[in-house]
Backbone bond lengths (Angstrom), bond angles and torsions (degrees), N, CA, C in turn:
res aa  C-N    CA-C-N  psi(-1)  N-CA   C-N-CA  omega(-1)  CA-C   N-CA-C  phi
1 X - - - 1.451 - - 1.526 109.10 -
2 X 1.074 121.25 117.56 1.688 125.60 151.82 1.245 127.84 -24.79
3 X 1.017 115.43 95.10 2.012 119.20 -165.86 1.266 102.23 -68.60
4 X 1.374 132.80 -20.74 1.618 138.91 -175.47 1.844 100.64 -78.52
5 X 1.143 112.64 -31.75 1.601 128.90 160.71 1.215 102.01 -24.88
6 X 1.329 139.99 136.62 1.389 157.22 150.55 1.516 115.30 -113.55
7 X 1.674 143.08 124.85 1.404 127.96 172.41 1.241 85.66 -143.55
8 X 2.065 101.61 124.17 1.357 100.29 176.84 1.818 98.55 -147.20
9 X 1.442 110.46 126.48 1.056 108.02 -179.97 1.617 108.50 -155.68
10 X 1.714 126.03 175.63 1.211 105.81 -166.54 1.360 101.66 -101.07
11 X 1.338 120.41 -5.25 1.524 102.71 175.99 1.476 127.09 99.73
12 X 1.257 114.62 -31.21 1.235 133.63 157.65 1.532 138.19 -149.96
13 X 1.393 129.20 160.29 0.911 108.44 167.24 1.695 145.42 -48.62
14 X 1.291 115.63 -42.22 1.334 128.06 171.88 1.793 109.30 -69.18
15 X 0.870 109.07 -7.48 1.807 119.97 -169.67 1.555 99.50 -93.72
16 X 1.365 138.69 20.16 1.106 128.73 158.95 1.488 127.90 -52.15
17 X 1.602 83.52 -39.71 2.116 99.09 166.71 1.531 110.44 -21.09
18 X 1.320 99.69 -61.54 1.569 124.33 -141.89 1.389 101.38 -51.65
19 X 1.712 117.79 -37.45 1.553 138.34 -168.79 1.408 133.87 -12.96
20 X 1.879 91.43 -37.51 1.615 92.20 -160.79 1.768 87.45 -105.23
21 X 1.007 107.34 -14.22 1.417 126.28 -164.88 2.105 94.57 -67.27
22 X 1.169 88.55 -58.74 1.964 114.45 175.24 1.264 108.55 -57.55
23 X 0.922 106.71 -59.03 1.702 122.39 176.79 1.253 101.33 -27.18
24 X 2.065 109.07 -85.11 1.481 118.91 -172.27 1.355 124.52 -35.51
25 X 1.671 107.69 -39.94 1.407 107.00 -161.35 1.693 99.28 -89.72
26 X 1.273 121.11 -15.36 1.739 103.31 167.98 1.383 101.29 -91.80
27 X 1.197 139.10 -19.19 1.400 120.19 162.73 1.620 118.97 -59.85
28 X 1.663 117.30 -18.94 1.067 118.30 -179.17 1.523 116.57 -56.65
29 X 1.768 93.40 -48.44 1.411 130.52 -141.63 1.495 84.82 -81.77
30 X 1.213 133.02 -31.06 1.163 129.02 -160.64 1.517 115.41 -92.40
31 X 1.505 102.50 -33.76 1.457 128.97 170.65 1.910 106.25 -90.48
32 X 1.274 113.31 30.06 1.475 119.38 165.56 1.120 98.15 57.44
33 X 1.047 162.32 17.43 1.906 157.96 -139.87 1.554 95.56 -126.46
34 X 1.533 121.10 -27.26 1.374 91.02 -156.40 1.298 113.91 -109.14
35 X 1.797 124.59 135.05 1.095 141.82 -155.92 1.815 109.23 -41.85
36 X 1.164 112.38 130.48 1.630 116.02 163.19 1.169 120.66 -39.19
37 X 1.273 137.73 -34.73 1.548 133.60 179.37 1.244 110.09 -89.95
38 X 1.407 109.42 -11.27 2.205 93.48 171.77 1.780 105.18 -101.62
39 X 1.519 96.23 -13.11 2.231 106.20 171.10 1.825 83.67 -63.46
40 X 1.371 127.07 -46.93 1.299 123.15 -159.40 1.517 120.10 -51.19
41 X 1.850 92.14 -50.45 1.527 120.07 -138.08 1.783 74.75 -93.68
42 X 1.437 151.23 -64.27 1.333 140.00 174.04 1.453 114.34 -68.90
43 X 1.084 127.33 55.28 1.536 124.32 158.78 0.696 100.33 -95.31
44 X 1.900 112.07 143.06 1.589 127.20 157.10 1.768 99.66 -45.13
45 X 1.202 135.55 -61.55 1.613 122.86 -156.14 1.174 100.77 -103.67
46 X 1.503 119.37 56.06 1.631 120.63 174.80 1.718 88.36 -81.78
47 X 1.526 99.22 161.80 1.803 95.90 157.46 1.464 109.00 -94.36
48 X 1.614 91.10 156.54 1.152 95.25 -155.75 1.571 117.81 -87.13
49 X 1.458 125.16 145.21 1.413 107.91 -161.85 1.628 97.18 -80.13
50 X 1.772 98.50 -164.43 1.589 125.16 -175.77 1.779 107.80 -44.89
51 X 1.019 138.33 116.53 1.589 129.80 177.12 1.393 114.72 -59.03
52 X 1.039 117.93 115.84 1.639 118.85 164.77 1.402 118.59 -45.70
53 X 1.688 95.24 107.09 1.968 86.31 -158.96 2.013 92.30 -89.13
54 X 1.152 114.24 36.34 1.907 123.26 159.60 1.556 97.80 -76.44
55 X 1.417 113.37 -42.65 1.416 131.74 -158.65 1.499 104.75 -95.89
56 X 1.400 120.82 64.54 2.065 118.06 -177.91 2.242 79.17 -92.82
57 X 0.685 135.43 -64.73 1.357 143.13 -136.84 1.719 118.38 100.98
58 X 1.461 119.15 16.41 1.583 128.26 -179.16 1.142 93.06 -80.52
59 X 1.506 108.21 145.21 1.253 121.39 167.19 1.640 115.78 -95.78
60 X 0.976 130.36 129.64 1.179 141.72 -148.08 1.549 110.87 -131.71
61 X 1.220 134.28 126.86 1.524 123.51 -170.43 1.399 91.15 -107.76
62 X 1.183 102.83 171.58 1.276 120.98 -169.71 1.512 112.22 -137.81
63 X 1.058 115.80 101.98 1.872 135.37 171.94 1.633 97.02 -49.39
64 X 1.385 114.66 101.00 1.534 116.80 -176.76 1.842 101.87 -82.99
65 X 1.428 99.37 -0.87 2.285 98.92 163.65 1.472 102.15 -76.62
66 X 1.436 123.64 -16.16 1.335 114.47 -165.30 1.747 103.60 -110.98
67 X 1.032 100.03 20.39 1.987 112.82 -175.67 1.390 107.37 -91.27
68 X 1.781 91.51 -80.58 1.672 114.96 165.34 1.826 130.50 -151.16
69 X 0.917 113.10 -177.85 1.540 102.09 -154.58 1.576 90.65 -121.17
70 X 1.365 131.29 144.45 1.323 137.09 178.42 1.790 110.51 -36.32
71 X 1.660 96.95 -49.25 1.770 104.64 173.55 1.740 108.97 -66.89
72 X 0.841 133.95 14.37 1.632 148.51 -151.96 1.742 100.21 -121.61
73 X 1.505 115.80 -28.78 0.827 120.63 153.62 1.747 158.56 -147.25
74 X 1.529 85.04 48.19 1.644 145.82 173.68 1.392 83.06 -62.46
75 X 1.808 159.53 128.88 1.227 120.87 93.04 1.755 138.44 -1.11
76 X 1.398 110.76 128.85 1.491 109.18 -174.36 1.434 100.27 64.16
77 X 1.249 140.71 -20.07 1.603 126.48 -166.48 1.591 129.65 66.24
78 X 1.492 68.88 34.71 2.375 81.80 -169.62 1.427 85.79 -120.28
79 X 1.574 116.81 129.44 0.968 136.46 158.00 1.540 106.16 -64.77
80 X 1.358 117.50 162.12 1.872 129.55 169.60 1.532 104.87 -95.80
């Protein structure tokens, strides 16, 4: 891999947050500033940690009685 290489992105949609957060630390990285153990912890050929077992790819249904209940979405939770 090309060490002059930079890849910086948030990863997901909802992760726009992250931006300014991402930003700083490749401006760090770029401006030599940023600590050896986070160059470590974001390497492309880090190993890879424990798998988020949320994340199998099973599809899983979902019992929409166990979501919410008609009174669940009552205002106040008072049926008429």
């Amino acid at each position: 891999m090309d060490e002059s290489l930079i890849i910086a992105t948030a990863g997901s949609g909802h992760a726009y947050k992250f931006l300014p957060i991402i930003g700083r630390l490749v401006a760090d990285l770029v401006e030599g500033k940023l600590d050896s153990e986070l160059i470590t912890k974001f390497a492309v050929e880090r190993r890879a940690a424990m798998p988020d077992p949320s994340r199998t790819g099973q599809v899983k249904r979902l019992n929409l009685n166990q979501l919410c209940s008609p009174e669940d979405l009552i205002p106040g939770g008072q049926s008429s």
